[in-house]
ROVEXTI-128607 format. One record per residue (C-alpha): residue in one letter; x, y, z. Coordinates in steps of 0.05 Angstrom, whole numbers, plus 32768, in hexadecimal, padded with zeros to 4 digits. Example, Ala and Ser with C-alpha at 12.3 -4.5 7.8 and 13.67 -1.06 7.14 Angstrom:
2
A80F67FA6809C S81117FEB808F 
# end
This chain:
179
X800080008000 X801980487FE8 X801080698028 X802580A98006 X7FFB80A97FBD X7FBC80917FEA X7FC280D38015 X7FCE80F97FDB X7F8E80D97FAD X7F6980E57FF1 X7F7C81317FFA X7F7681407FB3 X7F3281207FB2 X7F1F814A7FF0 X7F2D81877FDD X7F1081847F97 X7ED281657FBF X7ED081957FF6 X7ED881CE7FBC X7EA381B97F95 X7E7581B27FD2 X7E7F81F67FEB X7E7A82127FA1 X7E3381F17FA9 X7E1D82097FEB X7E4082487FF9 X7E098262802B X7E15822C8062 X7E418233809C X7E5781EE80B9 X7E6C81D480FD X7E89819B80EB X7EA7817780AD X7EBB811F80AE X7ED980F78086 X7EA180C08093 X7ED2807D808C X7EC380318079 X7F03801D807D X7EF87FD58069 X7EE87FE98028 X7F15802A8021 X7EE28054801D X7EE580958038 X7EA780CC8033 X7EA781138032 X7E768130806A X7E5E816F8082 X7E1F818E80B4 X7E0C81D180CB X7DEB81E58108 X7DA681F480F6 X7DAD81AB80D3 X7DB8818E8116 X7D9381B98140 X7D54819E8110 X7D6381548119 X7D76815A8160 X7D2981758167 X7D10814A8139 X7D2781118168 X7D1E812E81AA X7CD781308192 X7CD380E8816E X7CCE80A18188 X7D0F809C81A7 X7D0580ED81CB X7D2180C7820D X7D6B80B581EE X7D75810281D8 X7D78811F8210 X7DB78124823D X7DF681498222 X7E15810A8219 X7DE280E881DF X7DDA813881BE X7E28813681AD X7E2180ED8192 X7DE881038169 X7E1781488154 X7E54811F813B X7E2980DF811B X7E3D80E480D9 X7DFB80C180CC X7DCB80F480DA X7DEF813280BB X7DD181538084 X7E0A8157804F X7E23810E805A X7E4380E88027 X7E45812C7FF3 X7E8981037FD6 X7E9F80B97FDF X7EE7809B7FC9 X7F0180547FD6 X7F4A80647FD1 X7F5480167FCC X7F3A7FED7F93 X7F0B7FAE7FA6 X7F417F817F88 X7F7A7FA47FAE X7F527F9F7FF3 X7F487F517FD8 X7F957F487FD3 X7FAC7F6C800B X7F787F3F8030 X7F8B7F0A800A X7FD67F108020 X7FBE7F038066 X7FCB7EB98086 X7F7D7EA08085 X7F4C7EB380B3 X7F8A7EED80D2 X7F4C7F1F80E3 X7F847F3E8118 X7FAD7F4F80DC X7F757F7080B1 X7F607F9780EB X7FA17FAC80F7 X7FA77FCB80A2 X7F667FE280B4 X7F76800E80EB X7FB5801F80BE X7F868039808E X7F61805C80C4 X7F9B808680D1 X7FB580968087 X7F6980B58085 X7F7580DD80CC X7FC580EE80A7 X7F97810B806B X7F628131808E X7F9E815680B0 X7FBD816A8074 X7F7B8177805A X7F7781B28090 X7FB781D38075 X7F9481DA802B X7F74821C8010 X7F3281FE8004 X7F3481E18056 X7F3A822D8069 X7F04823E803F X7ED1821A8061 X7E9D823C8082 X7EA7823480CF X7E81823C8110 X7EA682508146 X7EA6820A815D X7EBE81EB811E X7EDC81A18124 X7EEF816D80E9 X7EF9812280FB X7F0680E380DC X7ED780A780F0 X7EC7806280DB X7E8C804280D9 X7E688035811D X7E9E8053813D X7E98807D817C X7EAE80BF8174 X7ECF80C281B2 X7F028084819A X7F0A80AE814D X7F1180F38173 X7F5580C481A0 X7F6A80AB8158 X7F7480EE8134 X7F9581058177 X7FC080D08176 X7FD080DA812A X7FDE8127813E X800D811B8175 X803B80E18150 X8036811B810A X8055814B813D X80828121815D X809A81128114 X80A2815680FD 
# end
């Protein structure tokens, strides 16, 4: 795996993504932006959500069915950072790995080694996290229209935002231990 031409198809694809989106939608101001991972299959999409967006789901399921799991601080900033129920999720999608290269590099694994796919899969985890931290440095990453609260994150699927927000930390400190 080219560690370095997958962060740079990854960063070029995000800012000509990213771009493109705010070209689109130039009136919204956003609180957050993800790269919403699978990383089983590569696949890493472009997401974004503004505060009136979340403010109206957070209502709309205070007031639904479920009302009774919305309401400590704790479930609200679950429901803020869950990828799932943003507005602009998904805008872009890239699988910087091929099906067939994901079939060989699991493939290349002794049989049944799911401690060793894990293991690339986590690897792949952080390549995203090293990308979305260059991807702050870009022209097009200052452009964004920010709350004052602004975050971007990197998170795979069904993960707890609490164990991506300790990844990209972790992928900060060892990039500035490096530098």
């Amino acid at each position: 795996m080219d560690r370095i031409k997958l962060k740079k198809q990854l960063i070029d694809f995000t800012i000509q993504g990213v771009a493109e989106f705010l070209k689109n939608n130039s009136s919204l101001e956003f609180y957050a932006f993800a790269y919403d991972c699978n990383a089983e299959y590569a696949e890493v999409n472009l997401s974004f959500n503004t505060m009136e967006d979340f403010n109206e789901t957070l209502k709309d399921y205070q007031n639904g069915r479920f009302s009774e799991n919305y309401k400590t601080d704790e479930a609200i900033k679950n429901l803020k950072y869950n990828t799932g129920d943003w507005e602009y999720l998904c805008f872009d999608s890239i699988n910087v790995l091929t099906e067939e290269e994901l079939n060989k590099i699991y493939n290349d694994f002794p049989d049944d080694d799911y401690k060793s796919w894990n293991i690339f899969v986590e690897e792949l985890m952080e390549l995203f996290c090293e990308s979305l931290i260059e991807f702050r440095n870009s022209k097009v990453y200052r452009s964004i229209p920010k709350s004052k609260d602004f975050i971007s994150f990197c998170i795979d699927h069904d993960e707890d935002f609490e164990d991506a927000e300790k990844r990209l930390e972790r992928v900060e400190n060892k990039k500035s231990e490096n530098q």
